[in-house]
C-alpha positions, 0 to 999 in steps of 0.5 A: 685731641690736637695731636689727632686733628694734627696726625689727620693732616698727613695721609696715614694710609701712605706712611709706613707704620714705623714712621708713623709712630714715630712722628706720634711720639714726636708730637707728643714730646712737642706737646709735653714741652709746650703744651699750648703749641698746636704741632703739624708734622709735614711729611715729604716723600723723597725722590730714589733717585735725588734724595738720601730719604725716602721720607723727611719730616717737619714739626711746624707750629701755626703761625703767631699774629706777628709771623702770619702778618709777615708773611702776609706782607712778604707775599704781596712781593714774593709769594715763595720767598714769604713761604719759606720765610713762613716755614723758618717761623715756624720750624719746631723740629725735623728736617731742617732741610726741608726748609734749606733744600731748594728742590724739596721747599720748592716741590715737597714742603711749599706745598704743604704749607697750606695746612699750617695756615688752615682756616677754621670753619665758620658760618654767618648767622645773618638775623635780619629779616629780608627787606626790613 
C-alpha cells in the first residue's frame, strides 16, 4: 500500500510508461531491502537544451526524528542549505545529481522536497462542552 501512496506523489499521467515501470520496480527492490523504509521517487523533468536527461530521478526515505530536527535547525538559518542538506539525509538511490547539480536542487528537486516532508491528516476531537 506505501509503494502505491509513494507512486501517487508523482504525476503518472506525464511520465512515460517505460519510465514509470521502472521507478515501480526500483521502489519495490527498496522496499525488499528494508522493508520498514517509506520510499519516495521524485522525478525532475530535465531541460533539452541544458541536461543530458530528459528526466532524473531520486529514491528518498522520510526523514528520521534526528534528520528532520536538523533540518529544522538549519532552516532557521539557511532554508536552501537545510534543504539540500535534508535531500543528502535522505538520498536512498537515483540521480545523485539531483542533489550536487546546482541548477536542477535549485529548480527540480527543492521543490519537490516538500513531499518528503508531508504532514499526515489529522483532526482535533474537542469534547468539552462550550462554556463549561
Amino acid at each position: 500500500m506505501e509503494d502505491k501512496e509513494a507512486l501517487e506523489m508523482v504525476d503518472v499521467e506525464n511520465i512515460d510508461p517505460k519510465l514509470l515501470a521502472t521507478i515501480e520496480k526500483k521502489v519495490a527492490d527498496l522496499k525488499e531491502n528494508n522493508p520498514k523504509a517509506k520510499i519516495v521517487p521524485l522525478v525532475v523533468e530535465g531541460e533539452p537544451d541544458f541536461d543530458e536527461k530528459e528526466a532524473y530521478v531520486g529514491y528518498f526515505s522520510r526523514p528520521s526524528f534526528i534528520n528532520f530536527s536538523k533540518y529544522l535547525s538549519l532552516s532557521q538559518k539557511d532554508q536552501a542549505n537545510a534543504m539540500r542538506q535534508l535531500a543528502r539525509d535522505c538520498f536512498v538511490d537515483g540521480d545523485r545529481e539531483l542533489i550536487d547539480d546546482d541548477d536542477l536542487f535549485l529548480f527540480g528537486l527543492m521543490g519537490q522536497l516538500q513531499h518528503l516532508i508531508k504532514m499526515r491528516g489529522g483532526r482535533l476531537v474537542n469534547l468539552s462542552k462550550p462554556g463549561k
